[in-house]
VOBA-1610 file (N, C-alpha, C; in pm, whole numbers, padded with zeros to 5 digits, always signed):
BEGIN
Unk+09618+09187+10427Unk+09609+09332+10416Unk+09627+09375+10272Unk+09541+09425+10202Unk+09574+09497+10141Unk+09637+09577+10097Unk+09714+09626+09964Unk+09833+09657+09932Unk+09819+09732+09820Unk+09837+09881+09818Unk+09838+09968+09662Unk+09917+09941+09527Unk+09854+09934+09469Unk+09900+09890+09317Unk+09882+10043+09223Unk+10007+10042+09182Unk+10041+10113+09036Unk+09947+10045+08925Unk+09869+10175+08882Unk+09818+10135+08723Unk+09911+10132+08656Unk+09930+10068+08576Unk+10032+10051+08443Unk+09940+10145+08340Unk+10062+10192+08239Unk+09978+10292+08107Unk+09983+10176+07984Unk+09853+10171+07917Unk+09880+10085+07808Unk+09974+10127+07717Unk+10037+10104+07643Unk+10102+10118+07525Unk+10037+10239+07439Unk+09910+10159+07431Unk+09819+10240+07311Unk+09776+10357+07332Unk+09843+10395+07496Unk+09759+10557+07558Unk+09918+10601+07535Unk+10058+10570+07450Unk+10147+10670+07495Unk+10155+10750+07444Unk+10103+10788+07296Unk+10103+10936+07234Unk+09994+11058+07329Unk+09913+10990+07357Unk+09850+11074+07441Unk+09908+11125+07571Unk+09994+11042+07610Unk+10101+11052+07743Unk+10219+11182+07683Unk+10247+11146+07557Unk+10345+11247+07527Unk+10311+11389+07492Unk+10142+11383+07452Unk+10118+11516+07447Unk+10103+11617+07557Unk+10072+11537+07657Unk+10021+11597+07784Unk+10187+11666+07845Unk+10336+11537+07850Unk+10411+11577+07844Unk+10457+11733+07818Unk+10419+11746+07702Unk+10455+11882+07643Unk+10366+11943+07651Unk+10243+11918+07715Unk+10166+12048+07740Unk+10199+12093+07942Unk+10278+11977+07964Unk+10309+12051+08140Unk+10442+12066+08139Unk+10529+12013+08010Unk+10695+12113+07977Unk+10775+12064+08104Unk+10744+12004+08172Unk+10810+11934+08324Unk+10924+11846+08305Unk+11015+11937+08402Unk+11196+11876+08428Unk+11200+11926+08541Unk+11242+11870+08630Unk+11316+11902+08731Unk+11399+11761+08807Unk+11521+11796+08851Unk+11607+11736+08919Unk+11602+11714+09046Unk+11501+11756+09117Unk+11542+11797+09263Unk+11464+11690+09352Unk+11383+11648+09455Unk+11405+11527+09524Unk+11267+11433+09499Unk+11306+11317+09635Unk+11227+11195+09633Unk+11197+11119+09534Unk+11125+10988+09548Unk+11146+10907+09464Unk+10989+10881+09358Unk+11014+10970+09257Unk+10916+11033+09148Unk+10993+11024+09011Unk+10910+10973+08915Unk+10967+10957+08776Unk+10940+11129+08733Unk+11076+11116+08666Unk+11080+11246+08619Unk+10984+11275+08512Unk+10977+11202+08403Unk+10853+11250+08302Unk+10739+11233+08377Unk+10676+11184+08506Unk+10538+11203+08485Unk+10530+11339+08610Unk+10592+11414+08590Unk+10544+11510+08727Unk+10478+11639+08671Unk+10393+11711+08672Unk+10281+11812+08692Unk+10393+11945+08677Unk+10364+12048+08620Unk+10380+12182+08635Unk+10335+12191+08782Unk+10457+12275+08844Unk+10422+12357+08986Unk+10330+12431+08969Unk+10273+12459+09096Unk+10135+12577+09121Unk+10029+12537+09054Unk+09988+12395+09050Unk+09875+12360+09011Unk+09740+12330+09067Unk+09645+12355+09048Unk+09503+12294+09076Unk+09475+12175+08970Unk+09517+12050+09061Unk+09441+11914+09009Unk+09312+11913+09046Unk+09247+11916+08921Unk+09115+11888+08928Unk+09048+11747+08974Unk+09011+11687+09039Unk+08955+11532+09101Unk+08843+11538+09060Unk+08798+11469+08967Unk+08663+11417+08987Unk+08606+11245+09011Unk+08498+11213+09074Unk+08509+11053+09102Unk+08365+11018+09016Unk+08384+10920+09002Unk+08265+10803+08936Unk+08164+10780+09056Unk+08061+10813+09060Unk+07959+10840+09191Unk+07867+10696+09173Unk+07999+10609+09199Unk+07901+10483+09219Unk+07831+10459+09395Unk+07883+10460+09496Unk+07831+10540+09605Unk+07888+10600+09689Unk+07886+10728+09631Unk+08005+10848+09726Unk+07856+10951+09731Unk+07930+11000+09786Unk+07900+11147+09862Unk+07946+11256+09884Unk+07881+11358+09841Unk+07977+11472+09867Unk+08062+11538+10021Unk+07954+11433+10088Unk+08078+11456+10227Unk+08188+11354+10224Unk+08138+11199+10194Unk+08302+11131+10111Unk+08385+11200+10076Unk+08359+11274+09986Unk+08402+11338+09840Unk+08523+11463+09907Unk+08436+11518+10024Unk+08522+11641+10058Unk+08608+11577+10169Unk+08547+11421+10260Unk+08593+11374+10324Unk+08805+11334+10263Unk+08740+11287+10161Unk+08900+11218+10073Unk+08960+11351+10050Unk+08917+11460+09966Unk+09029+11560+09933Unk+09088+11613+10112Unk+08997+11605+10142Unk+09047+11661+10300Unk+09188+11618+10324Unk+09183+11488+10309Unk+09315+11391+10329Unk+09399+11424+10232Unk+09390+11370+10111Unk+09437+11410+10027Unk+09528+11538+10044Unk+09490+11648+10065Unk+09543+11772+10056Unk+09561+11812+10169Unk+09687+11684+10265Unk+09758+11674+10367Unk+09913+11737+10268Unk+09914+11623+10157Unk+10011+11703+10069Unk+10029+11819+10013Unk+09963+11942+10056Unk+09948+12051+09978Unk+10000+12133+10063Unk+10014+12114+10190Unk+10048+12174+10318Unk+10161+12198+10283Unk+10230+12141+10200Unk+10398+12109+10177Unk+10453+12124+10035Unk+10356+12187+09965Unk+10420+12186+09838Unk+10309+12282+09772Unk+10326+12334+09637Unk+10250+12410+09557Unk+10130+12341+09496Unk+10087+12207+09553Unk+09990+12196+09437Unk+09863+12149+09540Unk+09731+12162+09468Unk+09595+12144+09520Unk+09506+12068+09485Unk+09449+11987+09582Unk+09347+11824+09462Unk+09210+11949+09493Unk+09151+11948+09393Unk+09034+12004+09361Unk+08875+11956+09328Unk+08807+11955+09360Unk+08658+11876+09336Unk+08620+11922+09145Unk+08628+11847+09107Unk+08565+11882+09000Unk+08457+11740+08943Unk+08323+11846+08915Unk+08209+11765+08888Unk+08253+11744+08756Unk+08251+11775+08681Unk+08223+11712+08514Unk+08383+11662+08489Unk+08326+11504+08499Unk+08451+11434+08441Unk+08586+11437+08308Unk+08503+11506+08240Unk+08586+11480+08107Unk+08702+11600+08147Unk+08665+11727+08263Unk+08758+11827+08284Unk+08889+11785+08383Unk+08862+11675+08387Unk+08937+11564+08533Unk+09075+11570+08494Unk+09196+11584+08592Unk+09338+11564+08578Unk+09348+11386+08658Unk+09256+11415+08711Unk+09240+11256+08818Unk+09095+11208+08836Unk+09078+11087+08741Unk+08924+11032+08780Unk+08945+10953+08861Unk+08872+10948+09004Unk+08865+10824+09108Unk+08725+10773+09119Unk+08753+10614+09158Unk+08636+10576+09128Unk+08608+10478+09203Unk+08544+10426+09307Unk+08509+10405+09423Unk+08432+10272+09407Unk+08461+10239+09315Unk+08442+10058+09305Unk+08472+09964+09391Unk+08367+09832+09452Unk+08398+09738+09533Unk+08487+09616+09517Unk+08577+09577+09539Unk+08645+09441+09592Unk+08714+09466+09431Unk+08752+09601+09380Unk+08861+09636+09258Unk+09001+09669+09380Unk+08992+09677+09506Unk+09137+09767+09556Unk+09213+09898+09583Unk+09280+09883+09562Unk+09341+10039+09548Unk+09454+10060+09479Unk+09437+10169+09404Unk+09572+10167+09297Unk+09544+10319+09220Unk+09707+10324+09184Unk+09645+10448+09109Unk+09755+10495+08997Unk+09755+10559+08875Unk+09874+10560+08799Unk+09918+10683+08878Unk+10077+10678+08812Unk+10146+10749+08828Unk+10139+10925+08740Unk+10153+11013+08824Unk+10143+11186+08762Unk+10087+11179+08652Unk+10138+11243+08593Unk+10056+11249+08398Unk+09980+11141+08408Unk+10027+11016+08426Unk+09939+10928+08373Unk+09803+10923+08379Unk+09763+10987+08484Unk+09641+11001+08579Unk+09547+11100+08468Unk+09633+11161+08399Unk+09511+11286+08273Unk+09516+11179+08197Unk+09651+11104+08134Unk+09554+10980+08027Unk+09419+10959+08049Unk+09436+10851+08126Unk+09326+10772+08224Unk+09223+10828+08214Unk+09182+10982+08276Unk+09138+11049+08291Unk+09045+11073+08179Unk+09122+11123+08081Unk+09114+11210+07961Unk+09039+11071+07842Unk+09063+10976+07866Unk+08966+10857+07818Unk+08833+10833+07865Unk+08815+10878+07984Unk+08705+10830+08092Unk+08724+10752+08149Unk+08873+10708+08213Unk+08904+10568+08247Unk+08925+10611+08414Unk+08879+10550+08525Unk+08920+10606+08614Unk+09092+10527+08657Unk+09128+10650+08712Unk+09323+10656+08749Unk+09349+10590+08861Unk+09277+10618+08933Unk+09239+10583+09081Unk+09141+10488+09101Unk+09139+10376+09193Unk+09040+10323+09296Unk+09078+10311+09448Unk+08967+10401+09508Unk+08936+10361+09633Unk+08840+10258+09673Unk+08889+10128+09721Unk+08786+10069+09709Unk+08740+10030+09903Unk+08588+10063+09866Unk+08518+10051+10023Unk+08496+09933+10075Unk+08579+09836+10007Unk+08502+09700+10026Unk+08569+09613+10031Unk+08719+09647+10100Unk+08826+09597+10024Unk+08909+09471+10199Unk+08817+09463+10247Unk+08823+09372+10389Unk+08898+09435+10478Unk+08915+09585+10461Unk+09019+09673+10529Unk+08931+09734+10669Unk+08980+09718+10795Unk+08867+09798+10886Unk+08912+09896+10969Unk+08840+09984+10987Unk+08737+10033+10933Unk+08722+10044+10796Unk+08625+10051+10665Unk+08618+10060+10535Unk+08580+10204+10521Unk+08589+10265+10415Unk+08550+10405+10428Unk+08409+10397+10317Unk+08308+10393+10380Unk+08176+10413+10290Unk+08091+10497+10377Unk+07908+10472+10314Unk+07859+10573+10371Unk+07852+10559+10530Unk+07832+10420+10574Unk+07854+10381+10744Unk+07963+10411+10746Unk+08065+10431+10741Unk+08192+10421+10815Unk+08274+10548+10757Unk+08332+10633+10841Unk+08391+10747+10766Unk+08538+10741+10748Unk+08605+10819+10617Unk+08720+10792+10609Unk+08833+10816+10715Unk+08814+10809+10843Unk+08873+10842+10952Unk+08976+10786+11039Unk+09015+10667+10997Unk+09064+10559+11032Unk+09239+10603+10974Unk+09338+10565+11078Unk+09461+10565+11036Unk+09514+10465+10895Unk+09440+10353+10900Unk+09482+10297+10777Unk+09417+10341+10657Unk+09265+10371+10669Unk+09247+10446+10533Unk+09293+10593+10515Unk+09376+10628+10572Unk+09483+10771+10553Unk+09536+10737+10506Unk+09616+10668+10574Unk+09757+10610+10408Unk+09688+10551+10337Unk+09629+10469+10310Unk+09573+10445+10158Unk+09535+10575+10086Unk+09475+10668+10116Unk+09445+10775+10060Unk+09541+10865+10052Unk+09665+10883+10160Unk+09752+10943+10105Unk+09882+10888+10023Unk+09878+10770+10036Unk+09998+10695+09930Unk+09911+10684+09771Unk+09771+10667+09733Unk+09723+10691+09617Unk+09758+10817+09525Unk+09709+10933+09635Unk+09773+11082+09627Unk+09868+11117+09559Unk+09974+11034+09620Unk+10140+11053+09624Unk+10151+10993+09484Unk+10109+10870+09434Unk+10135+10856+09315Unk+10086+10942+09226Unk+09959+10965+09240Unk+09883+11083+09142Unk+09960+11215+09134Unk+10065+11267+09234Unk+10154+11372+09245Unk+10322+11297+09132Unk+10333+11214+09126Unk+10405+11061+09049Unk+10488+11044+09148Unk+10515+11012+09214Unk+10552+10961+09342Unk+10574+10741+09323Unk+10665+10728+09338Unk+10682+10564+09355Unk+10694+10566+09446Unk+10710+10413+09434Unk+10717+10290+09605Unk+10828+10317+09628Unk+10878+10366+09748Unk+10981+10386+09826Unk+11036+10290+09832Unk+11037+10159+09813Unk+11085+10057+09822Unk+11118+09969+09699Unk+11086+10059+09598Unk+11086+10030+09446Unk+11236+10089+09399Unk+11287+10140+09478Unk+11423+10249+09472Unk+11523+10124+09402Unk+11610+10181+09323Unk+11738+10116+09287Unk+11802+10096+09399Unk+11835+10201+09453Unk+11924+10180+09575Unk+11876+10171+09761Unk+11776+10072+09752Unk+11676+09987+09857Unk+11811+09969+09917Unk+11812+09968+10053Unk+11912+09949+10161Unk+11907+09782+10194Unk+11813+09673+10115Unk+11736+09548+10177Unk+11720+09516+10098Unk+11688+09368+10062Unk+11697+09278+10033Unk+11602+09170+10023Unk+11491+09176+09917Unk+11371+09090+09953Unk+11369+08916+09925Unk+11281+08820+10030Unk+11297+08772+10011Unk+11207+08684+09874Unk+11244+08668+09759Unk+11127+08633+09676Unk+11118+08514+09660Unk+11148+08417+09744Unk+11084+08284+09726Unk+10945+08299+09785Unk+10962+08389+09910Unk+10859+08400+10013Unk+10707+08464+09940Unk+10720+08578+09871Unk+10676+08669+09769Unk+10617+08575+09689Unk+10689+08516+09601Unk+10621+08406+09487Unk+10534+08337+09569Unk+10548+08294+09665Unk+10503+08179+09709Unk+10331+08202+09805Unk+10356+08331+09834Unk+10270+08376+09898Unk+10193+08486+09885Unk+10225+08506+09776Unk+10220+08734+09714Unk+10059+08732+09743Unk+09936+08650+09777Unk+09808+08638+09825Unk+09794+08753+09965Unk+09909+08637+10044Unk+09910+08719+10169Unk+09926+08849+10196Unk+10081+08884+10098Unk+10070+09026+10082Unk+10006+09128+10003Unk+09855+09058+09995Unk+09754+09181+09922Unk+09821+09153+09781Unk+09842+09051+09732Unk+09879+09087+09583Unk+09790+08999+09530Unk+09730+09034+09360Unk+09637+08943+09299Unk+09751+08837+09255Unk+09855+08873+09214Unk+09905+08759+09103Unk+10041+08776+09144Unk+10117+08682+09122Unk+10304+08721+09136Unk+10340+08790+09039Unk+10257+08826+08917Unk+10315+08893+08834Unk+10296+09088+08884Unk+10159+09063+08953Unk+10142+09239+09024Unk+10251+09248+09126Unk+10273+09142+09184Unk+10385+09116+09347Unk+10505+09186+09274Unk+10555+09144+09157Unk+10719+09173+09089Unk+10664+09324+09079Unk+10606+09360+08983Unk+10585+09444+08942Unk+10544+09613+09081Unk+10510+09546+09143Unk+10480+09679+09261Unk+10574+09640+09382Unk+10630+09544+09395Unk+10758+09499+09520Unk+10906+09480+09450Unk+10924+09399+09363Unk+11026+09365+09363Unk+11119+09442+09228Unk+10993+09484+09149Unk+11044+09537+09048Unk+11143+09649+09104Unk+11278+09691+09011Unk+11326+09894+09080Unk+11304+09979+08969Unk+11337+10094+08974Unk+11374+10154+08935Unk+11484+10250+08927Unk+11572+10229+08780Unk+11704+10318+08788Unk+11712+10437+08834Unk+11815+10448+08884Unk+11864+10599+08966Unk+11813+10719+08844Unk+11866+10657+08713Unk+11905+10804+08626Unk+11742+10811+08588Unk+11612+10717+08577Unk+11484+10753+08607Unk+11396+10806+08695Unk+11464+10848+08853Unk+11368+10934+08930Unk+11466+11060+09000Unk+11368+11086+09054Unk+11482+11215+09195Unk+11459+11141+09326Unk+11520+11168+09360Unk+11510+11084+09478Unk+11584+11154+09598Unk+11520+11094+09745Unk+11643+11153+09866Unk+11720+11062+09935Unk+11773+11006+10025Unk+11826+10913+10124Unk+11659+10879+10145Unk+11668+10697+10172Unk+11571+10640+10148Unk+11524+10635+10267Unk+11370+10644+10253Unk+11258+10683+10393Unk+11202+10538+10424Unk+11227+10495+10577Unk+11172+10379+10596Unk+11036+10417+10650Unk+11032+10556+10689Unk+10868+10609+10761Unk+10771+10699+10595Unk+10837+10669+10483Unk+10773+10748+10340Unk+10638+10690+10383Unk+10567+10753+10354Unk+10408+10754+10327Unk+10400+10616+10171Unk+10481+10661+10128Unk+10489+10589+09924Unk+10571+10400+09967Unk+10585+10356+10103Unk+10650+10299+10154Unk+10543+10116+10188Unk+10559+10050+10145Unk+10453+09903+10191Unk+10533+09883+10279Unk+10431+09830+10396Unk+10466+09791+10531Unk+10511+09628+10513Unk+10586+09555+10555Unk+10676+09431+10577Unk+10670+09352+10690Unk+10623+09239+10689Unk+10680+09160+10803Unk+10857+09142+10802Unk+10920+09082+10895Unk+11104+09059+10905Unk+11090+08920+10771Unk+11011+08835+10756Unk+11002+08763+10732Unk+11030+08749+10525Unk+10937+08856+10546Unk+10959+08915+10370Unk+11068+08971+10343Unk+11206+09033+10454Unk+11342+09091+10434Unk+11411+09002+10451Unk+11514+09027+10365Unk+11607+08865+10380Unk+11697+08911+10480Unk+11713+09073+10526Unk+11811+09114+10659Unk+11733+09128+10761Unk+11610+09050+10744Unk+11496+09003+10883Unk+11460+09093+11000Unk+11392+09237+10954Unk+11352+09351+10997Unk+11239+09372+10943Unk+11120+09481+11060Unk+11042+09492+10969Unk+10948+09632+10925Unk+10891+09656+10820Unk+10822+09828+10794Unk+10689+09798+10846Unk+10677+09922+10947Unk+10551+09919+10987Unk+10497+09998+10902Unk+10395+10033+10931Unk+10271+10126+10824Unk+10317+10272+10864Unk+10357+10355+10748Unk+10342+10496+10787Unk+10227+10586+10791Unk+10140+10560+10859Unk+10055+10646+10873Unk+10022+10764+10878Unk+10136+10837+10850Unk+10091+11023+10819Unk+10253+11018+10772Unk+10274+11164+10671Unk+10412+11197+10579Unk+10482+11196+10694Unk+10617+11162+10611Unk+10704+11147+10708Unk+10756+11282+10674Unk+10845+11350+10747Unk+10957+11430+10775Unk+10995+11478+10640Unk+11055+11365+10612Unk+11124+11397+10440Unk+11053+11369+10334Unk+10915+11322+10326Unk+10798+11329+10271Unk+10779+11503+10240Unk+10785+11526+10383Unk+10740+11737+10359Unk+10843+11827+10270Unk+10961+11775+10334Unk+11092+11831+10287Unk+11074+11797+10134Unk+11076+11705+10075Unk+11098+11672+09939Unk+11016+11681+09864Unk+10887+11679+09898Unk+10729+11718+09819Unk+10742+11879+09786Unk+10806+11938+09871Unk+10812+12112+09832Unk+10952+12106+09780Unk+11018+12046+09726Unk+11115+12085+09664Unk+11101+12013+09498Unk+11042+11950+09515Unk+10934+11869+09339Unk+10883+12018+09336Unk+10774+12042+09421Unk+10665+12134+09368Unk+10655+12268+09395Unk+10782+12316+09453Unk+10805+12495+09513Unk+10682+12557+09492
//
């Protein structure tokens, strides 16, 4: 199964990261598990535009549809926008690339290069696939489309938390990170095992049903339990997305 991956920001894009910084002036303290520098001015229209390698504008309205499950719950809006270079989020719909997407701001870097932020990819051995046969309709391509989202809102892996209630097992991980949708053990550390410090996000009491959450066999927990797939926001997904974005 396939498994969402965080873009990393190069190095060489961080002055551009810091300008954007200070052009969205963004602090806030208040919840879920989101890096504080990359989060968006409230009351926004994110502009989306995608790389029309083969989408469609019913794709096109198909994904924001989903997408802007999160909007229900907070101040902000994914938006269609045709001309790329105006993009807060380029997605780009490339085959057997995956799915991944940077985190908040990062997504106008990306963007703002011509680089796409996002991939949805249709081709990715996931079934149903979401292309022009097959529509994005499927419970598993929801969460893929809404955990991409969630990062593009800067949203982390729920399970990336400093203070994870569990315990992974990483012999299992190294040994196998294939199985779990990972290209390399070095993407496996980096999107599973890696955390992040408390005093770097907001965060709430940790969601085993988060949307931002990779599903687990018992086998991968060393306290031998396991995450199923959250397939639509959880509870405190709603609660905490409107309190980021009032």
């Amino acid at each position: 199964m396939k498994k969402c991956i965080c873009k990393k920001l190069p190095i060489t894009l961080n002055n551009f990261l810091y300008d954007i910084i200070k052009q969205e002036n963004r602090f806030n303290n208040t919840a879920l598990a989101g890096k504080l520098i990359n989060l968006w001015k409230p009351n926004k229209d994110l502009k989306v535009s995608f790389q029309l390698y083969d989408s469609s504008p019913k794709l096109i309205d198909e994904i924001l549809e989903i997408a802007n499950t999160w909007s229900k719950y907070c101040s902000m809006n994914f938006v269609y926008e045709k001309q790329n270079e105006f993009a807060d989020i380029l997605v780009s719909l490339r085959k057997n690339r995956g799915f991944y997407s940077a985190i908040g701001l990062h997504s106008k870097v990306f963007a703002s290069k011509n680089k796409p932020s996002m991939n949805l990819d249709p081709k990715s051995g996931i079934e149903p696939d979401f292309s022009r046969k097959k529509e994005p309709n499927s419970k598993y391509c929801k969460y893929l489309i809404l955990h991409e989202f969630g990062h593009a809102l800067g949203l982390i892996h729920e399970h990336q938390r400093e203070d994870r209630p569990f315990h992974f097992n990483k012999h299992y991980i190294k040994r196998y990170f294939k199985i779990l949708g990972m290209p390399s053990y070095d993407v496996a550390k980096e999107n599973i095992l890696q955390t992040y410090e408390n005093q770097n996000i907001i965060k709430s009491r940790f969601d085993y049903k988060s949307i931002m959450i990779y599903p687990f066999e018992r086998f991968v927990i060393k306290e031998n339990f396991s995450i199923k797939i959250p397939y639509e926001l959880s509870e405190i997904d709603k609660i905490k997305i409107s309190k980021i974005y009032p």
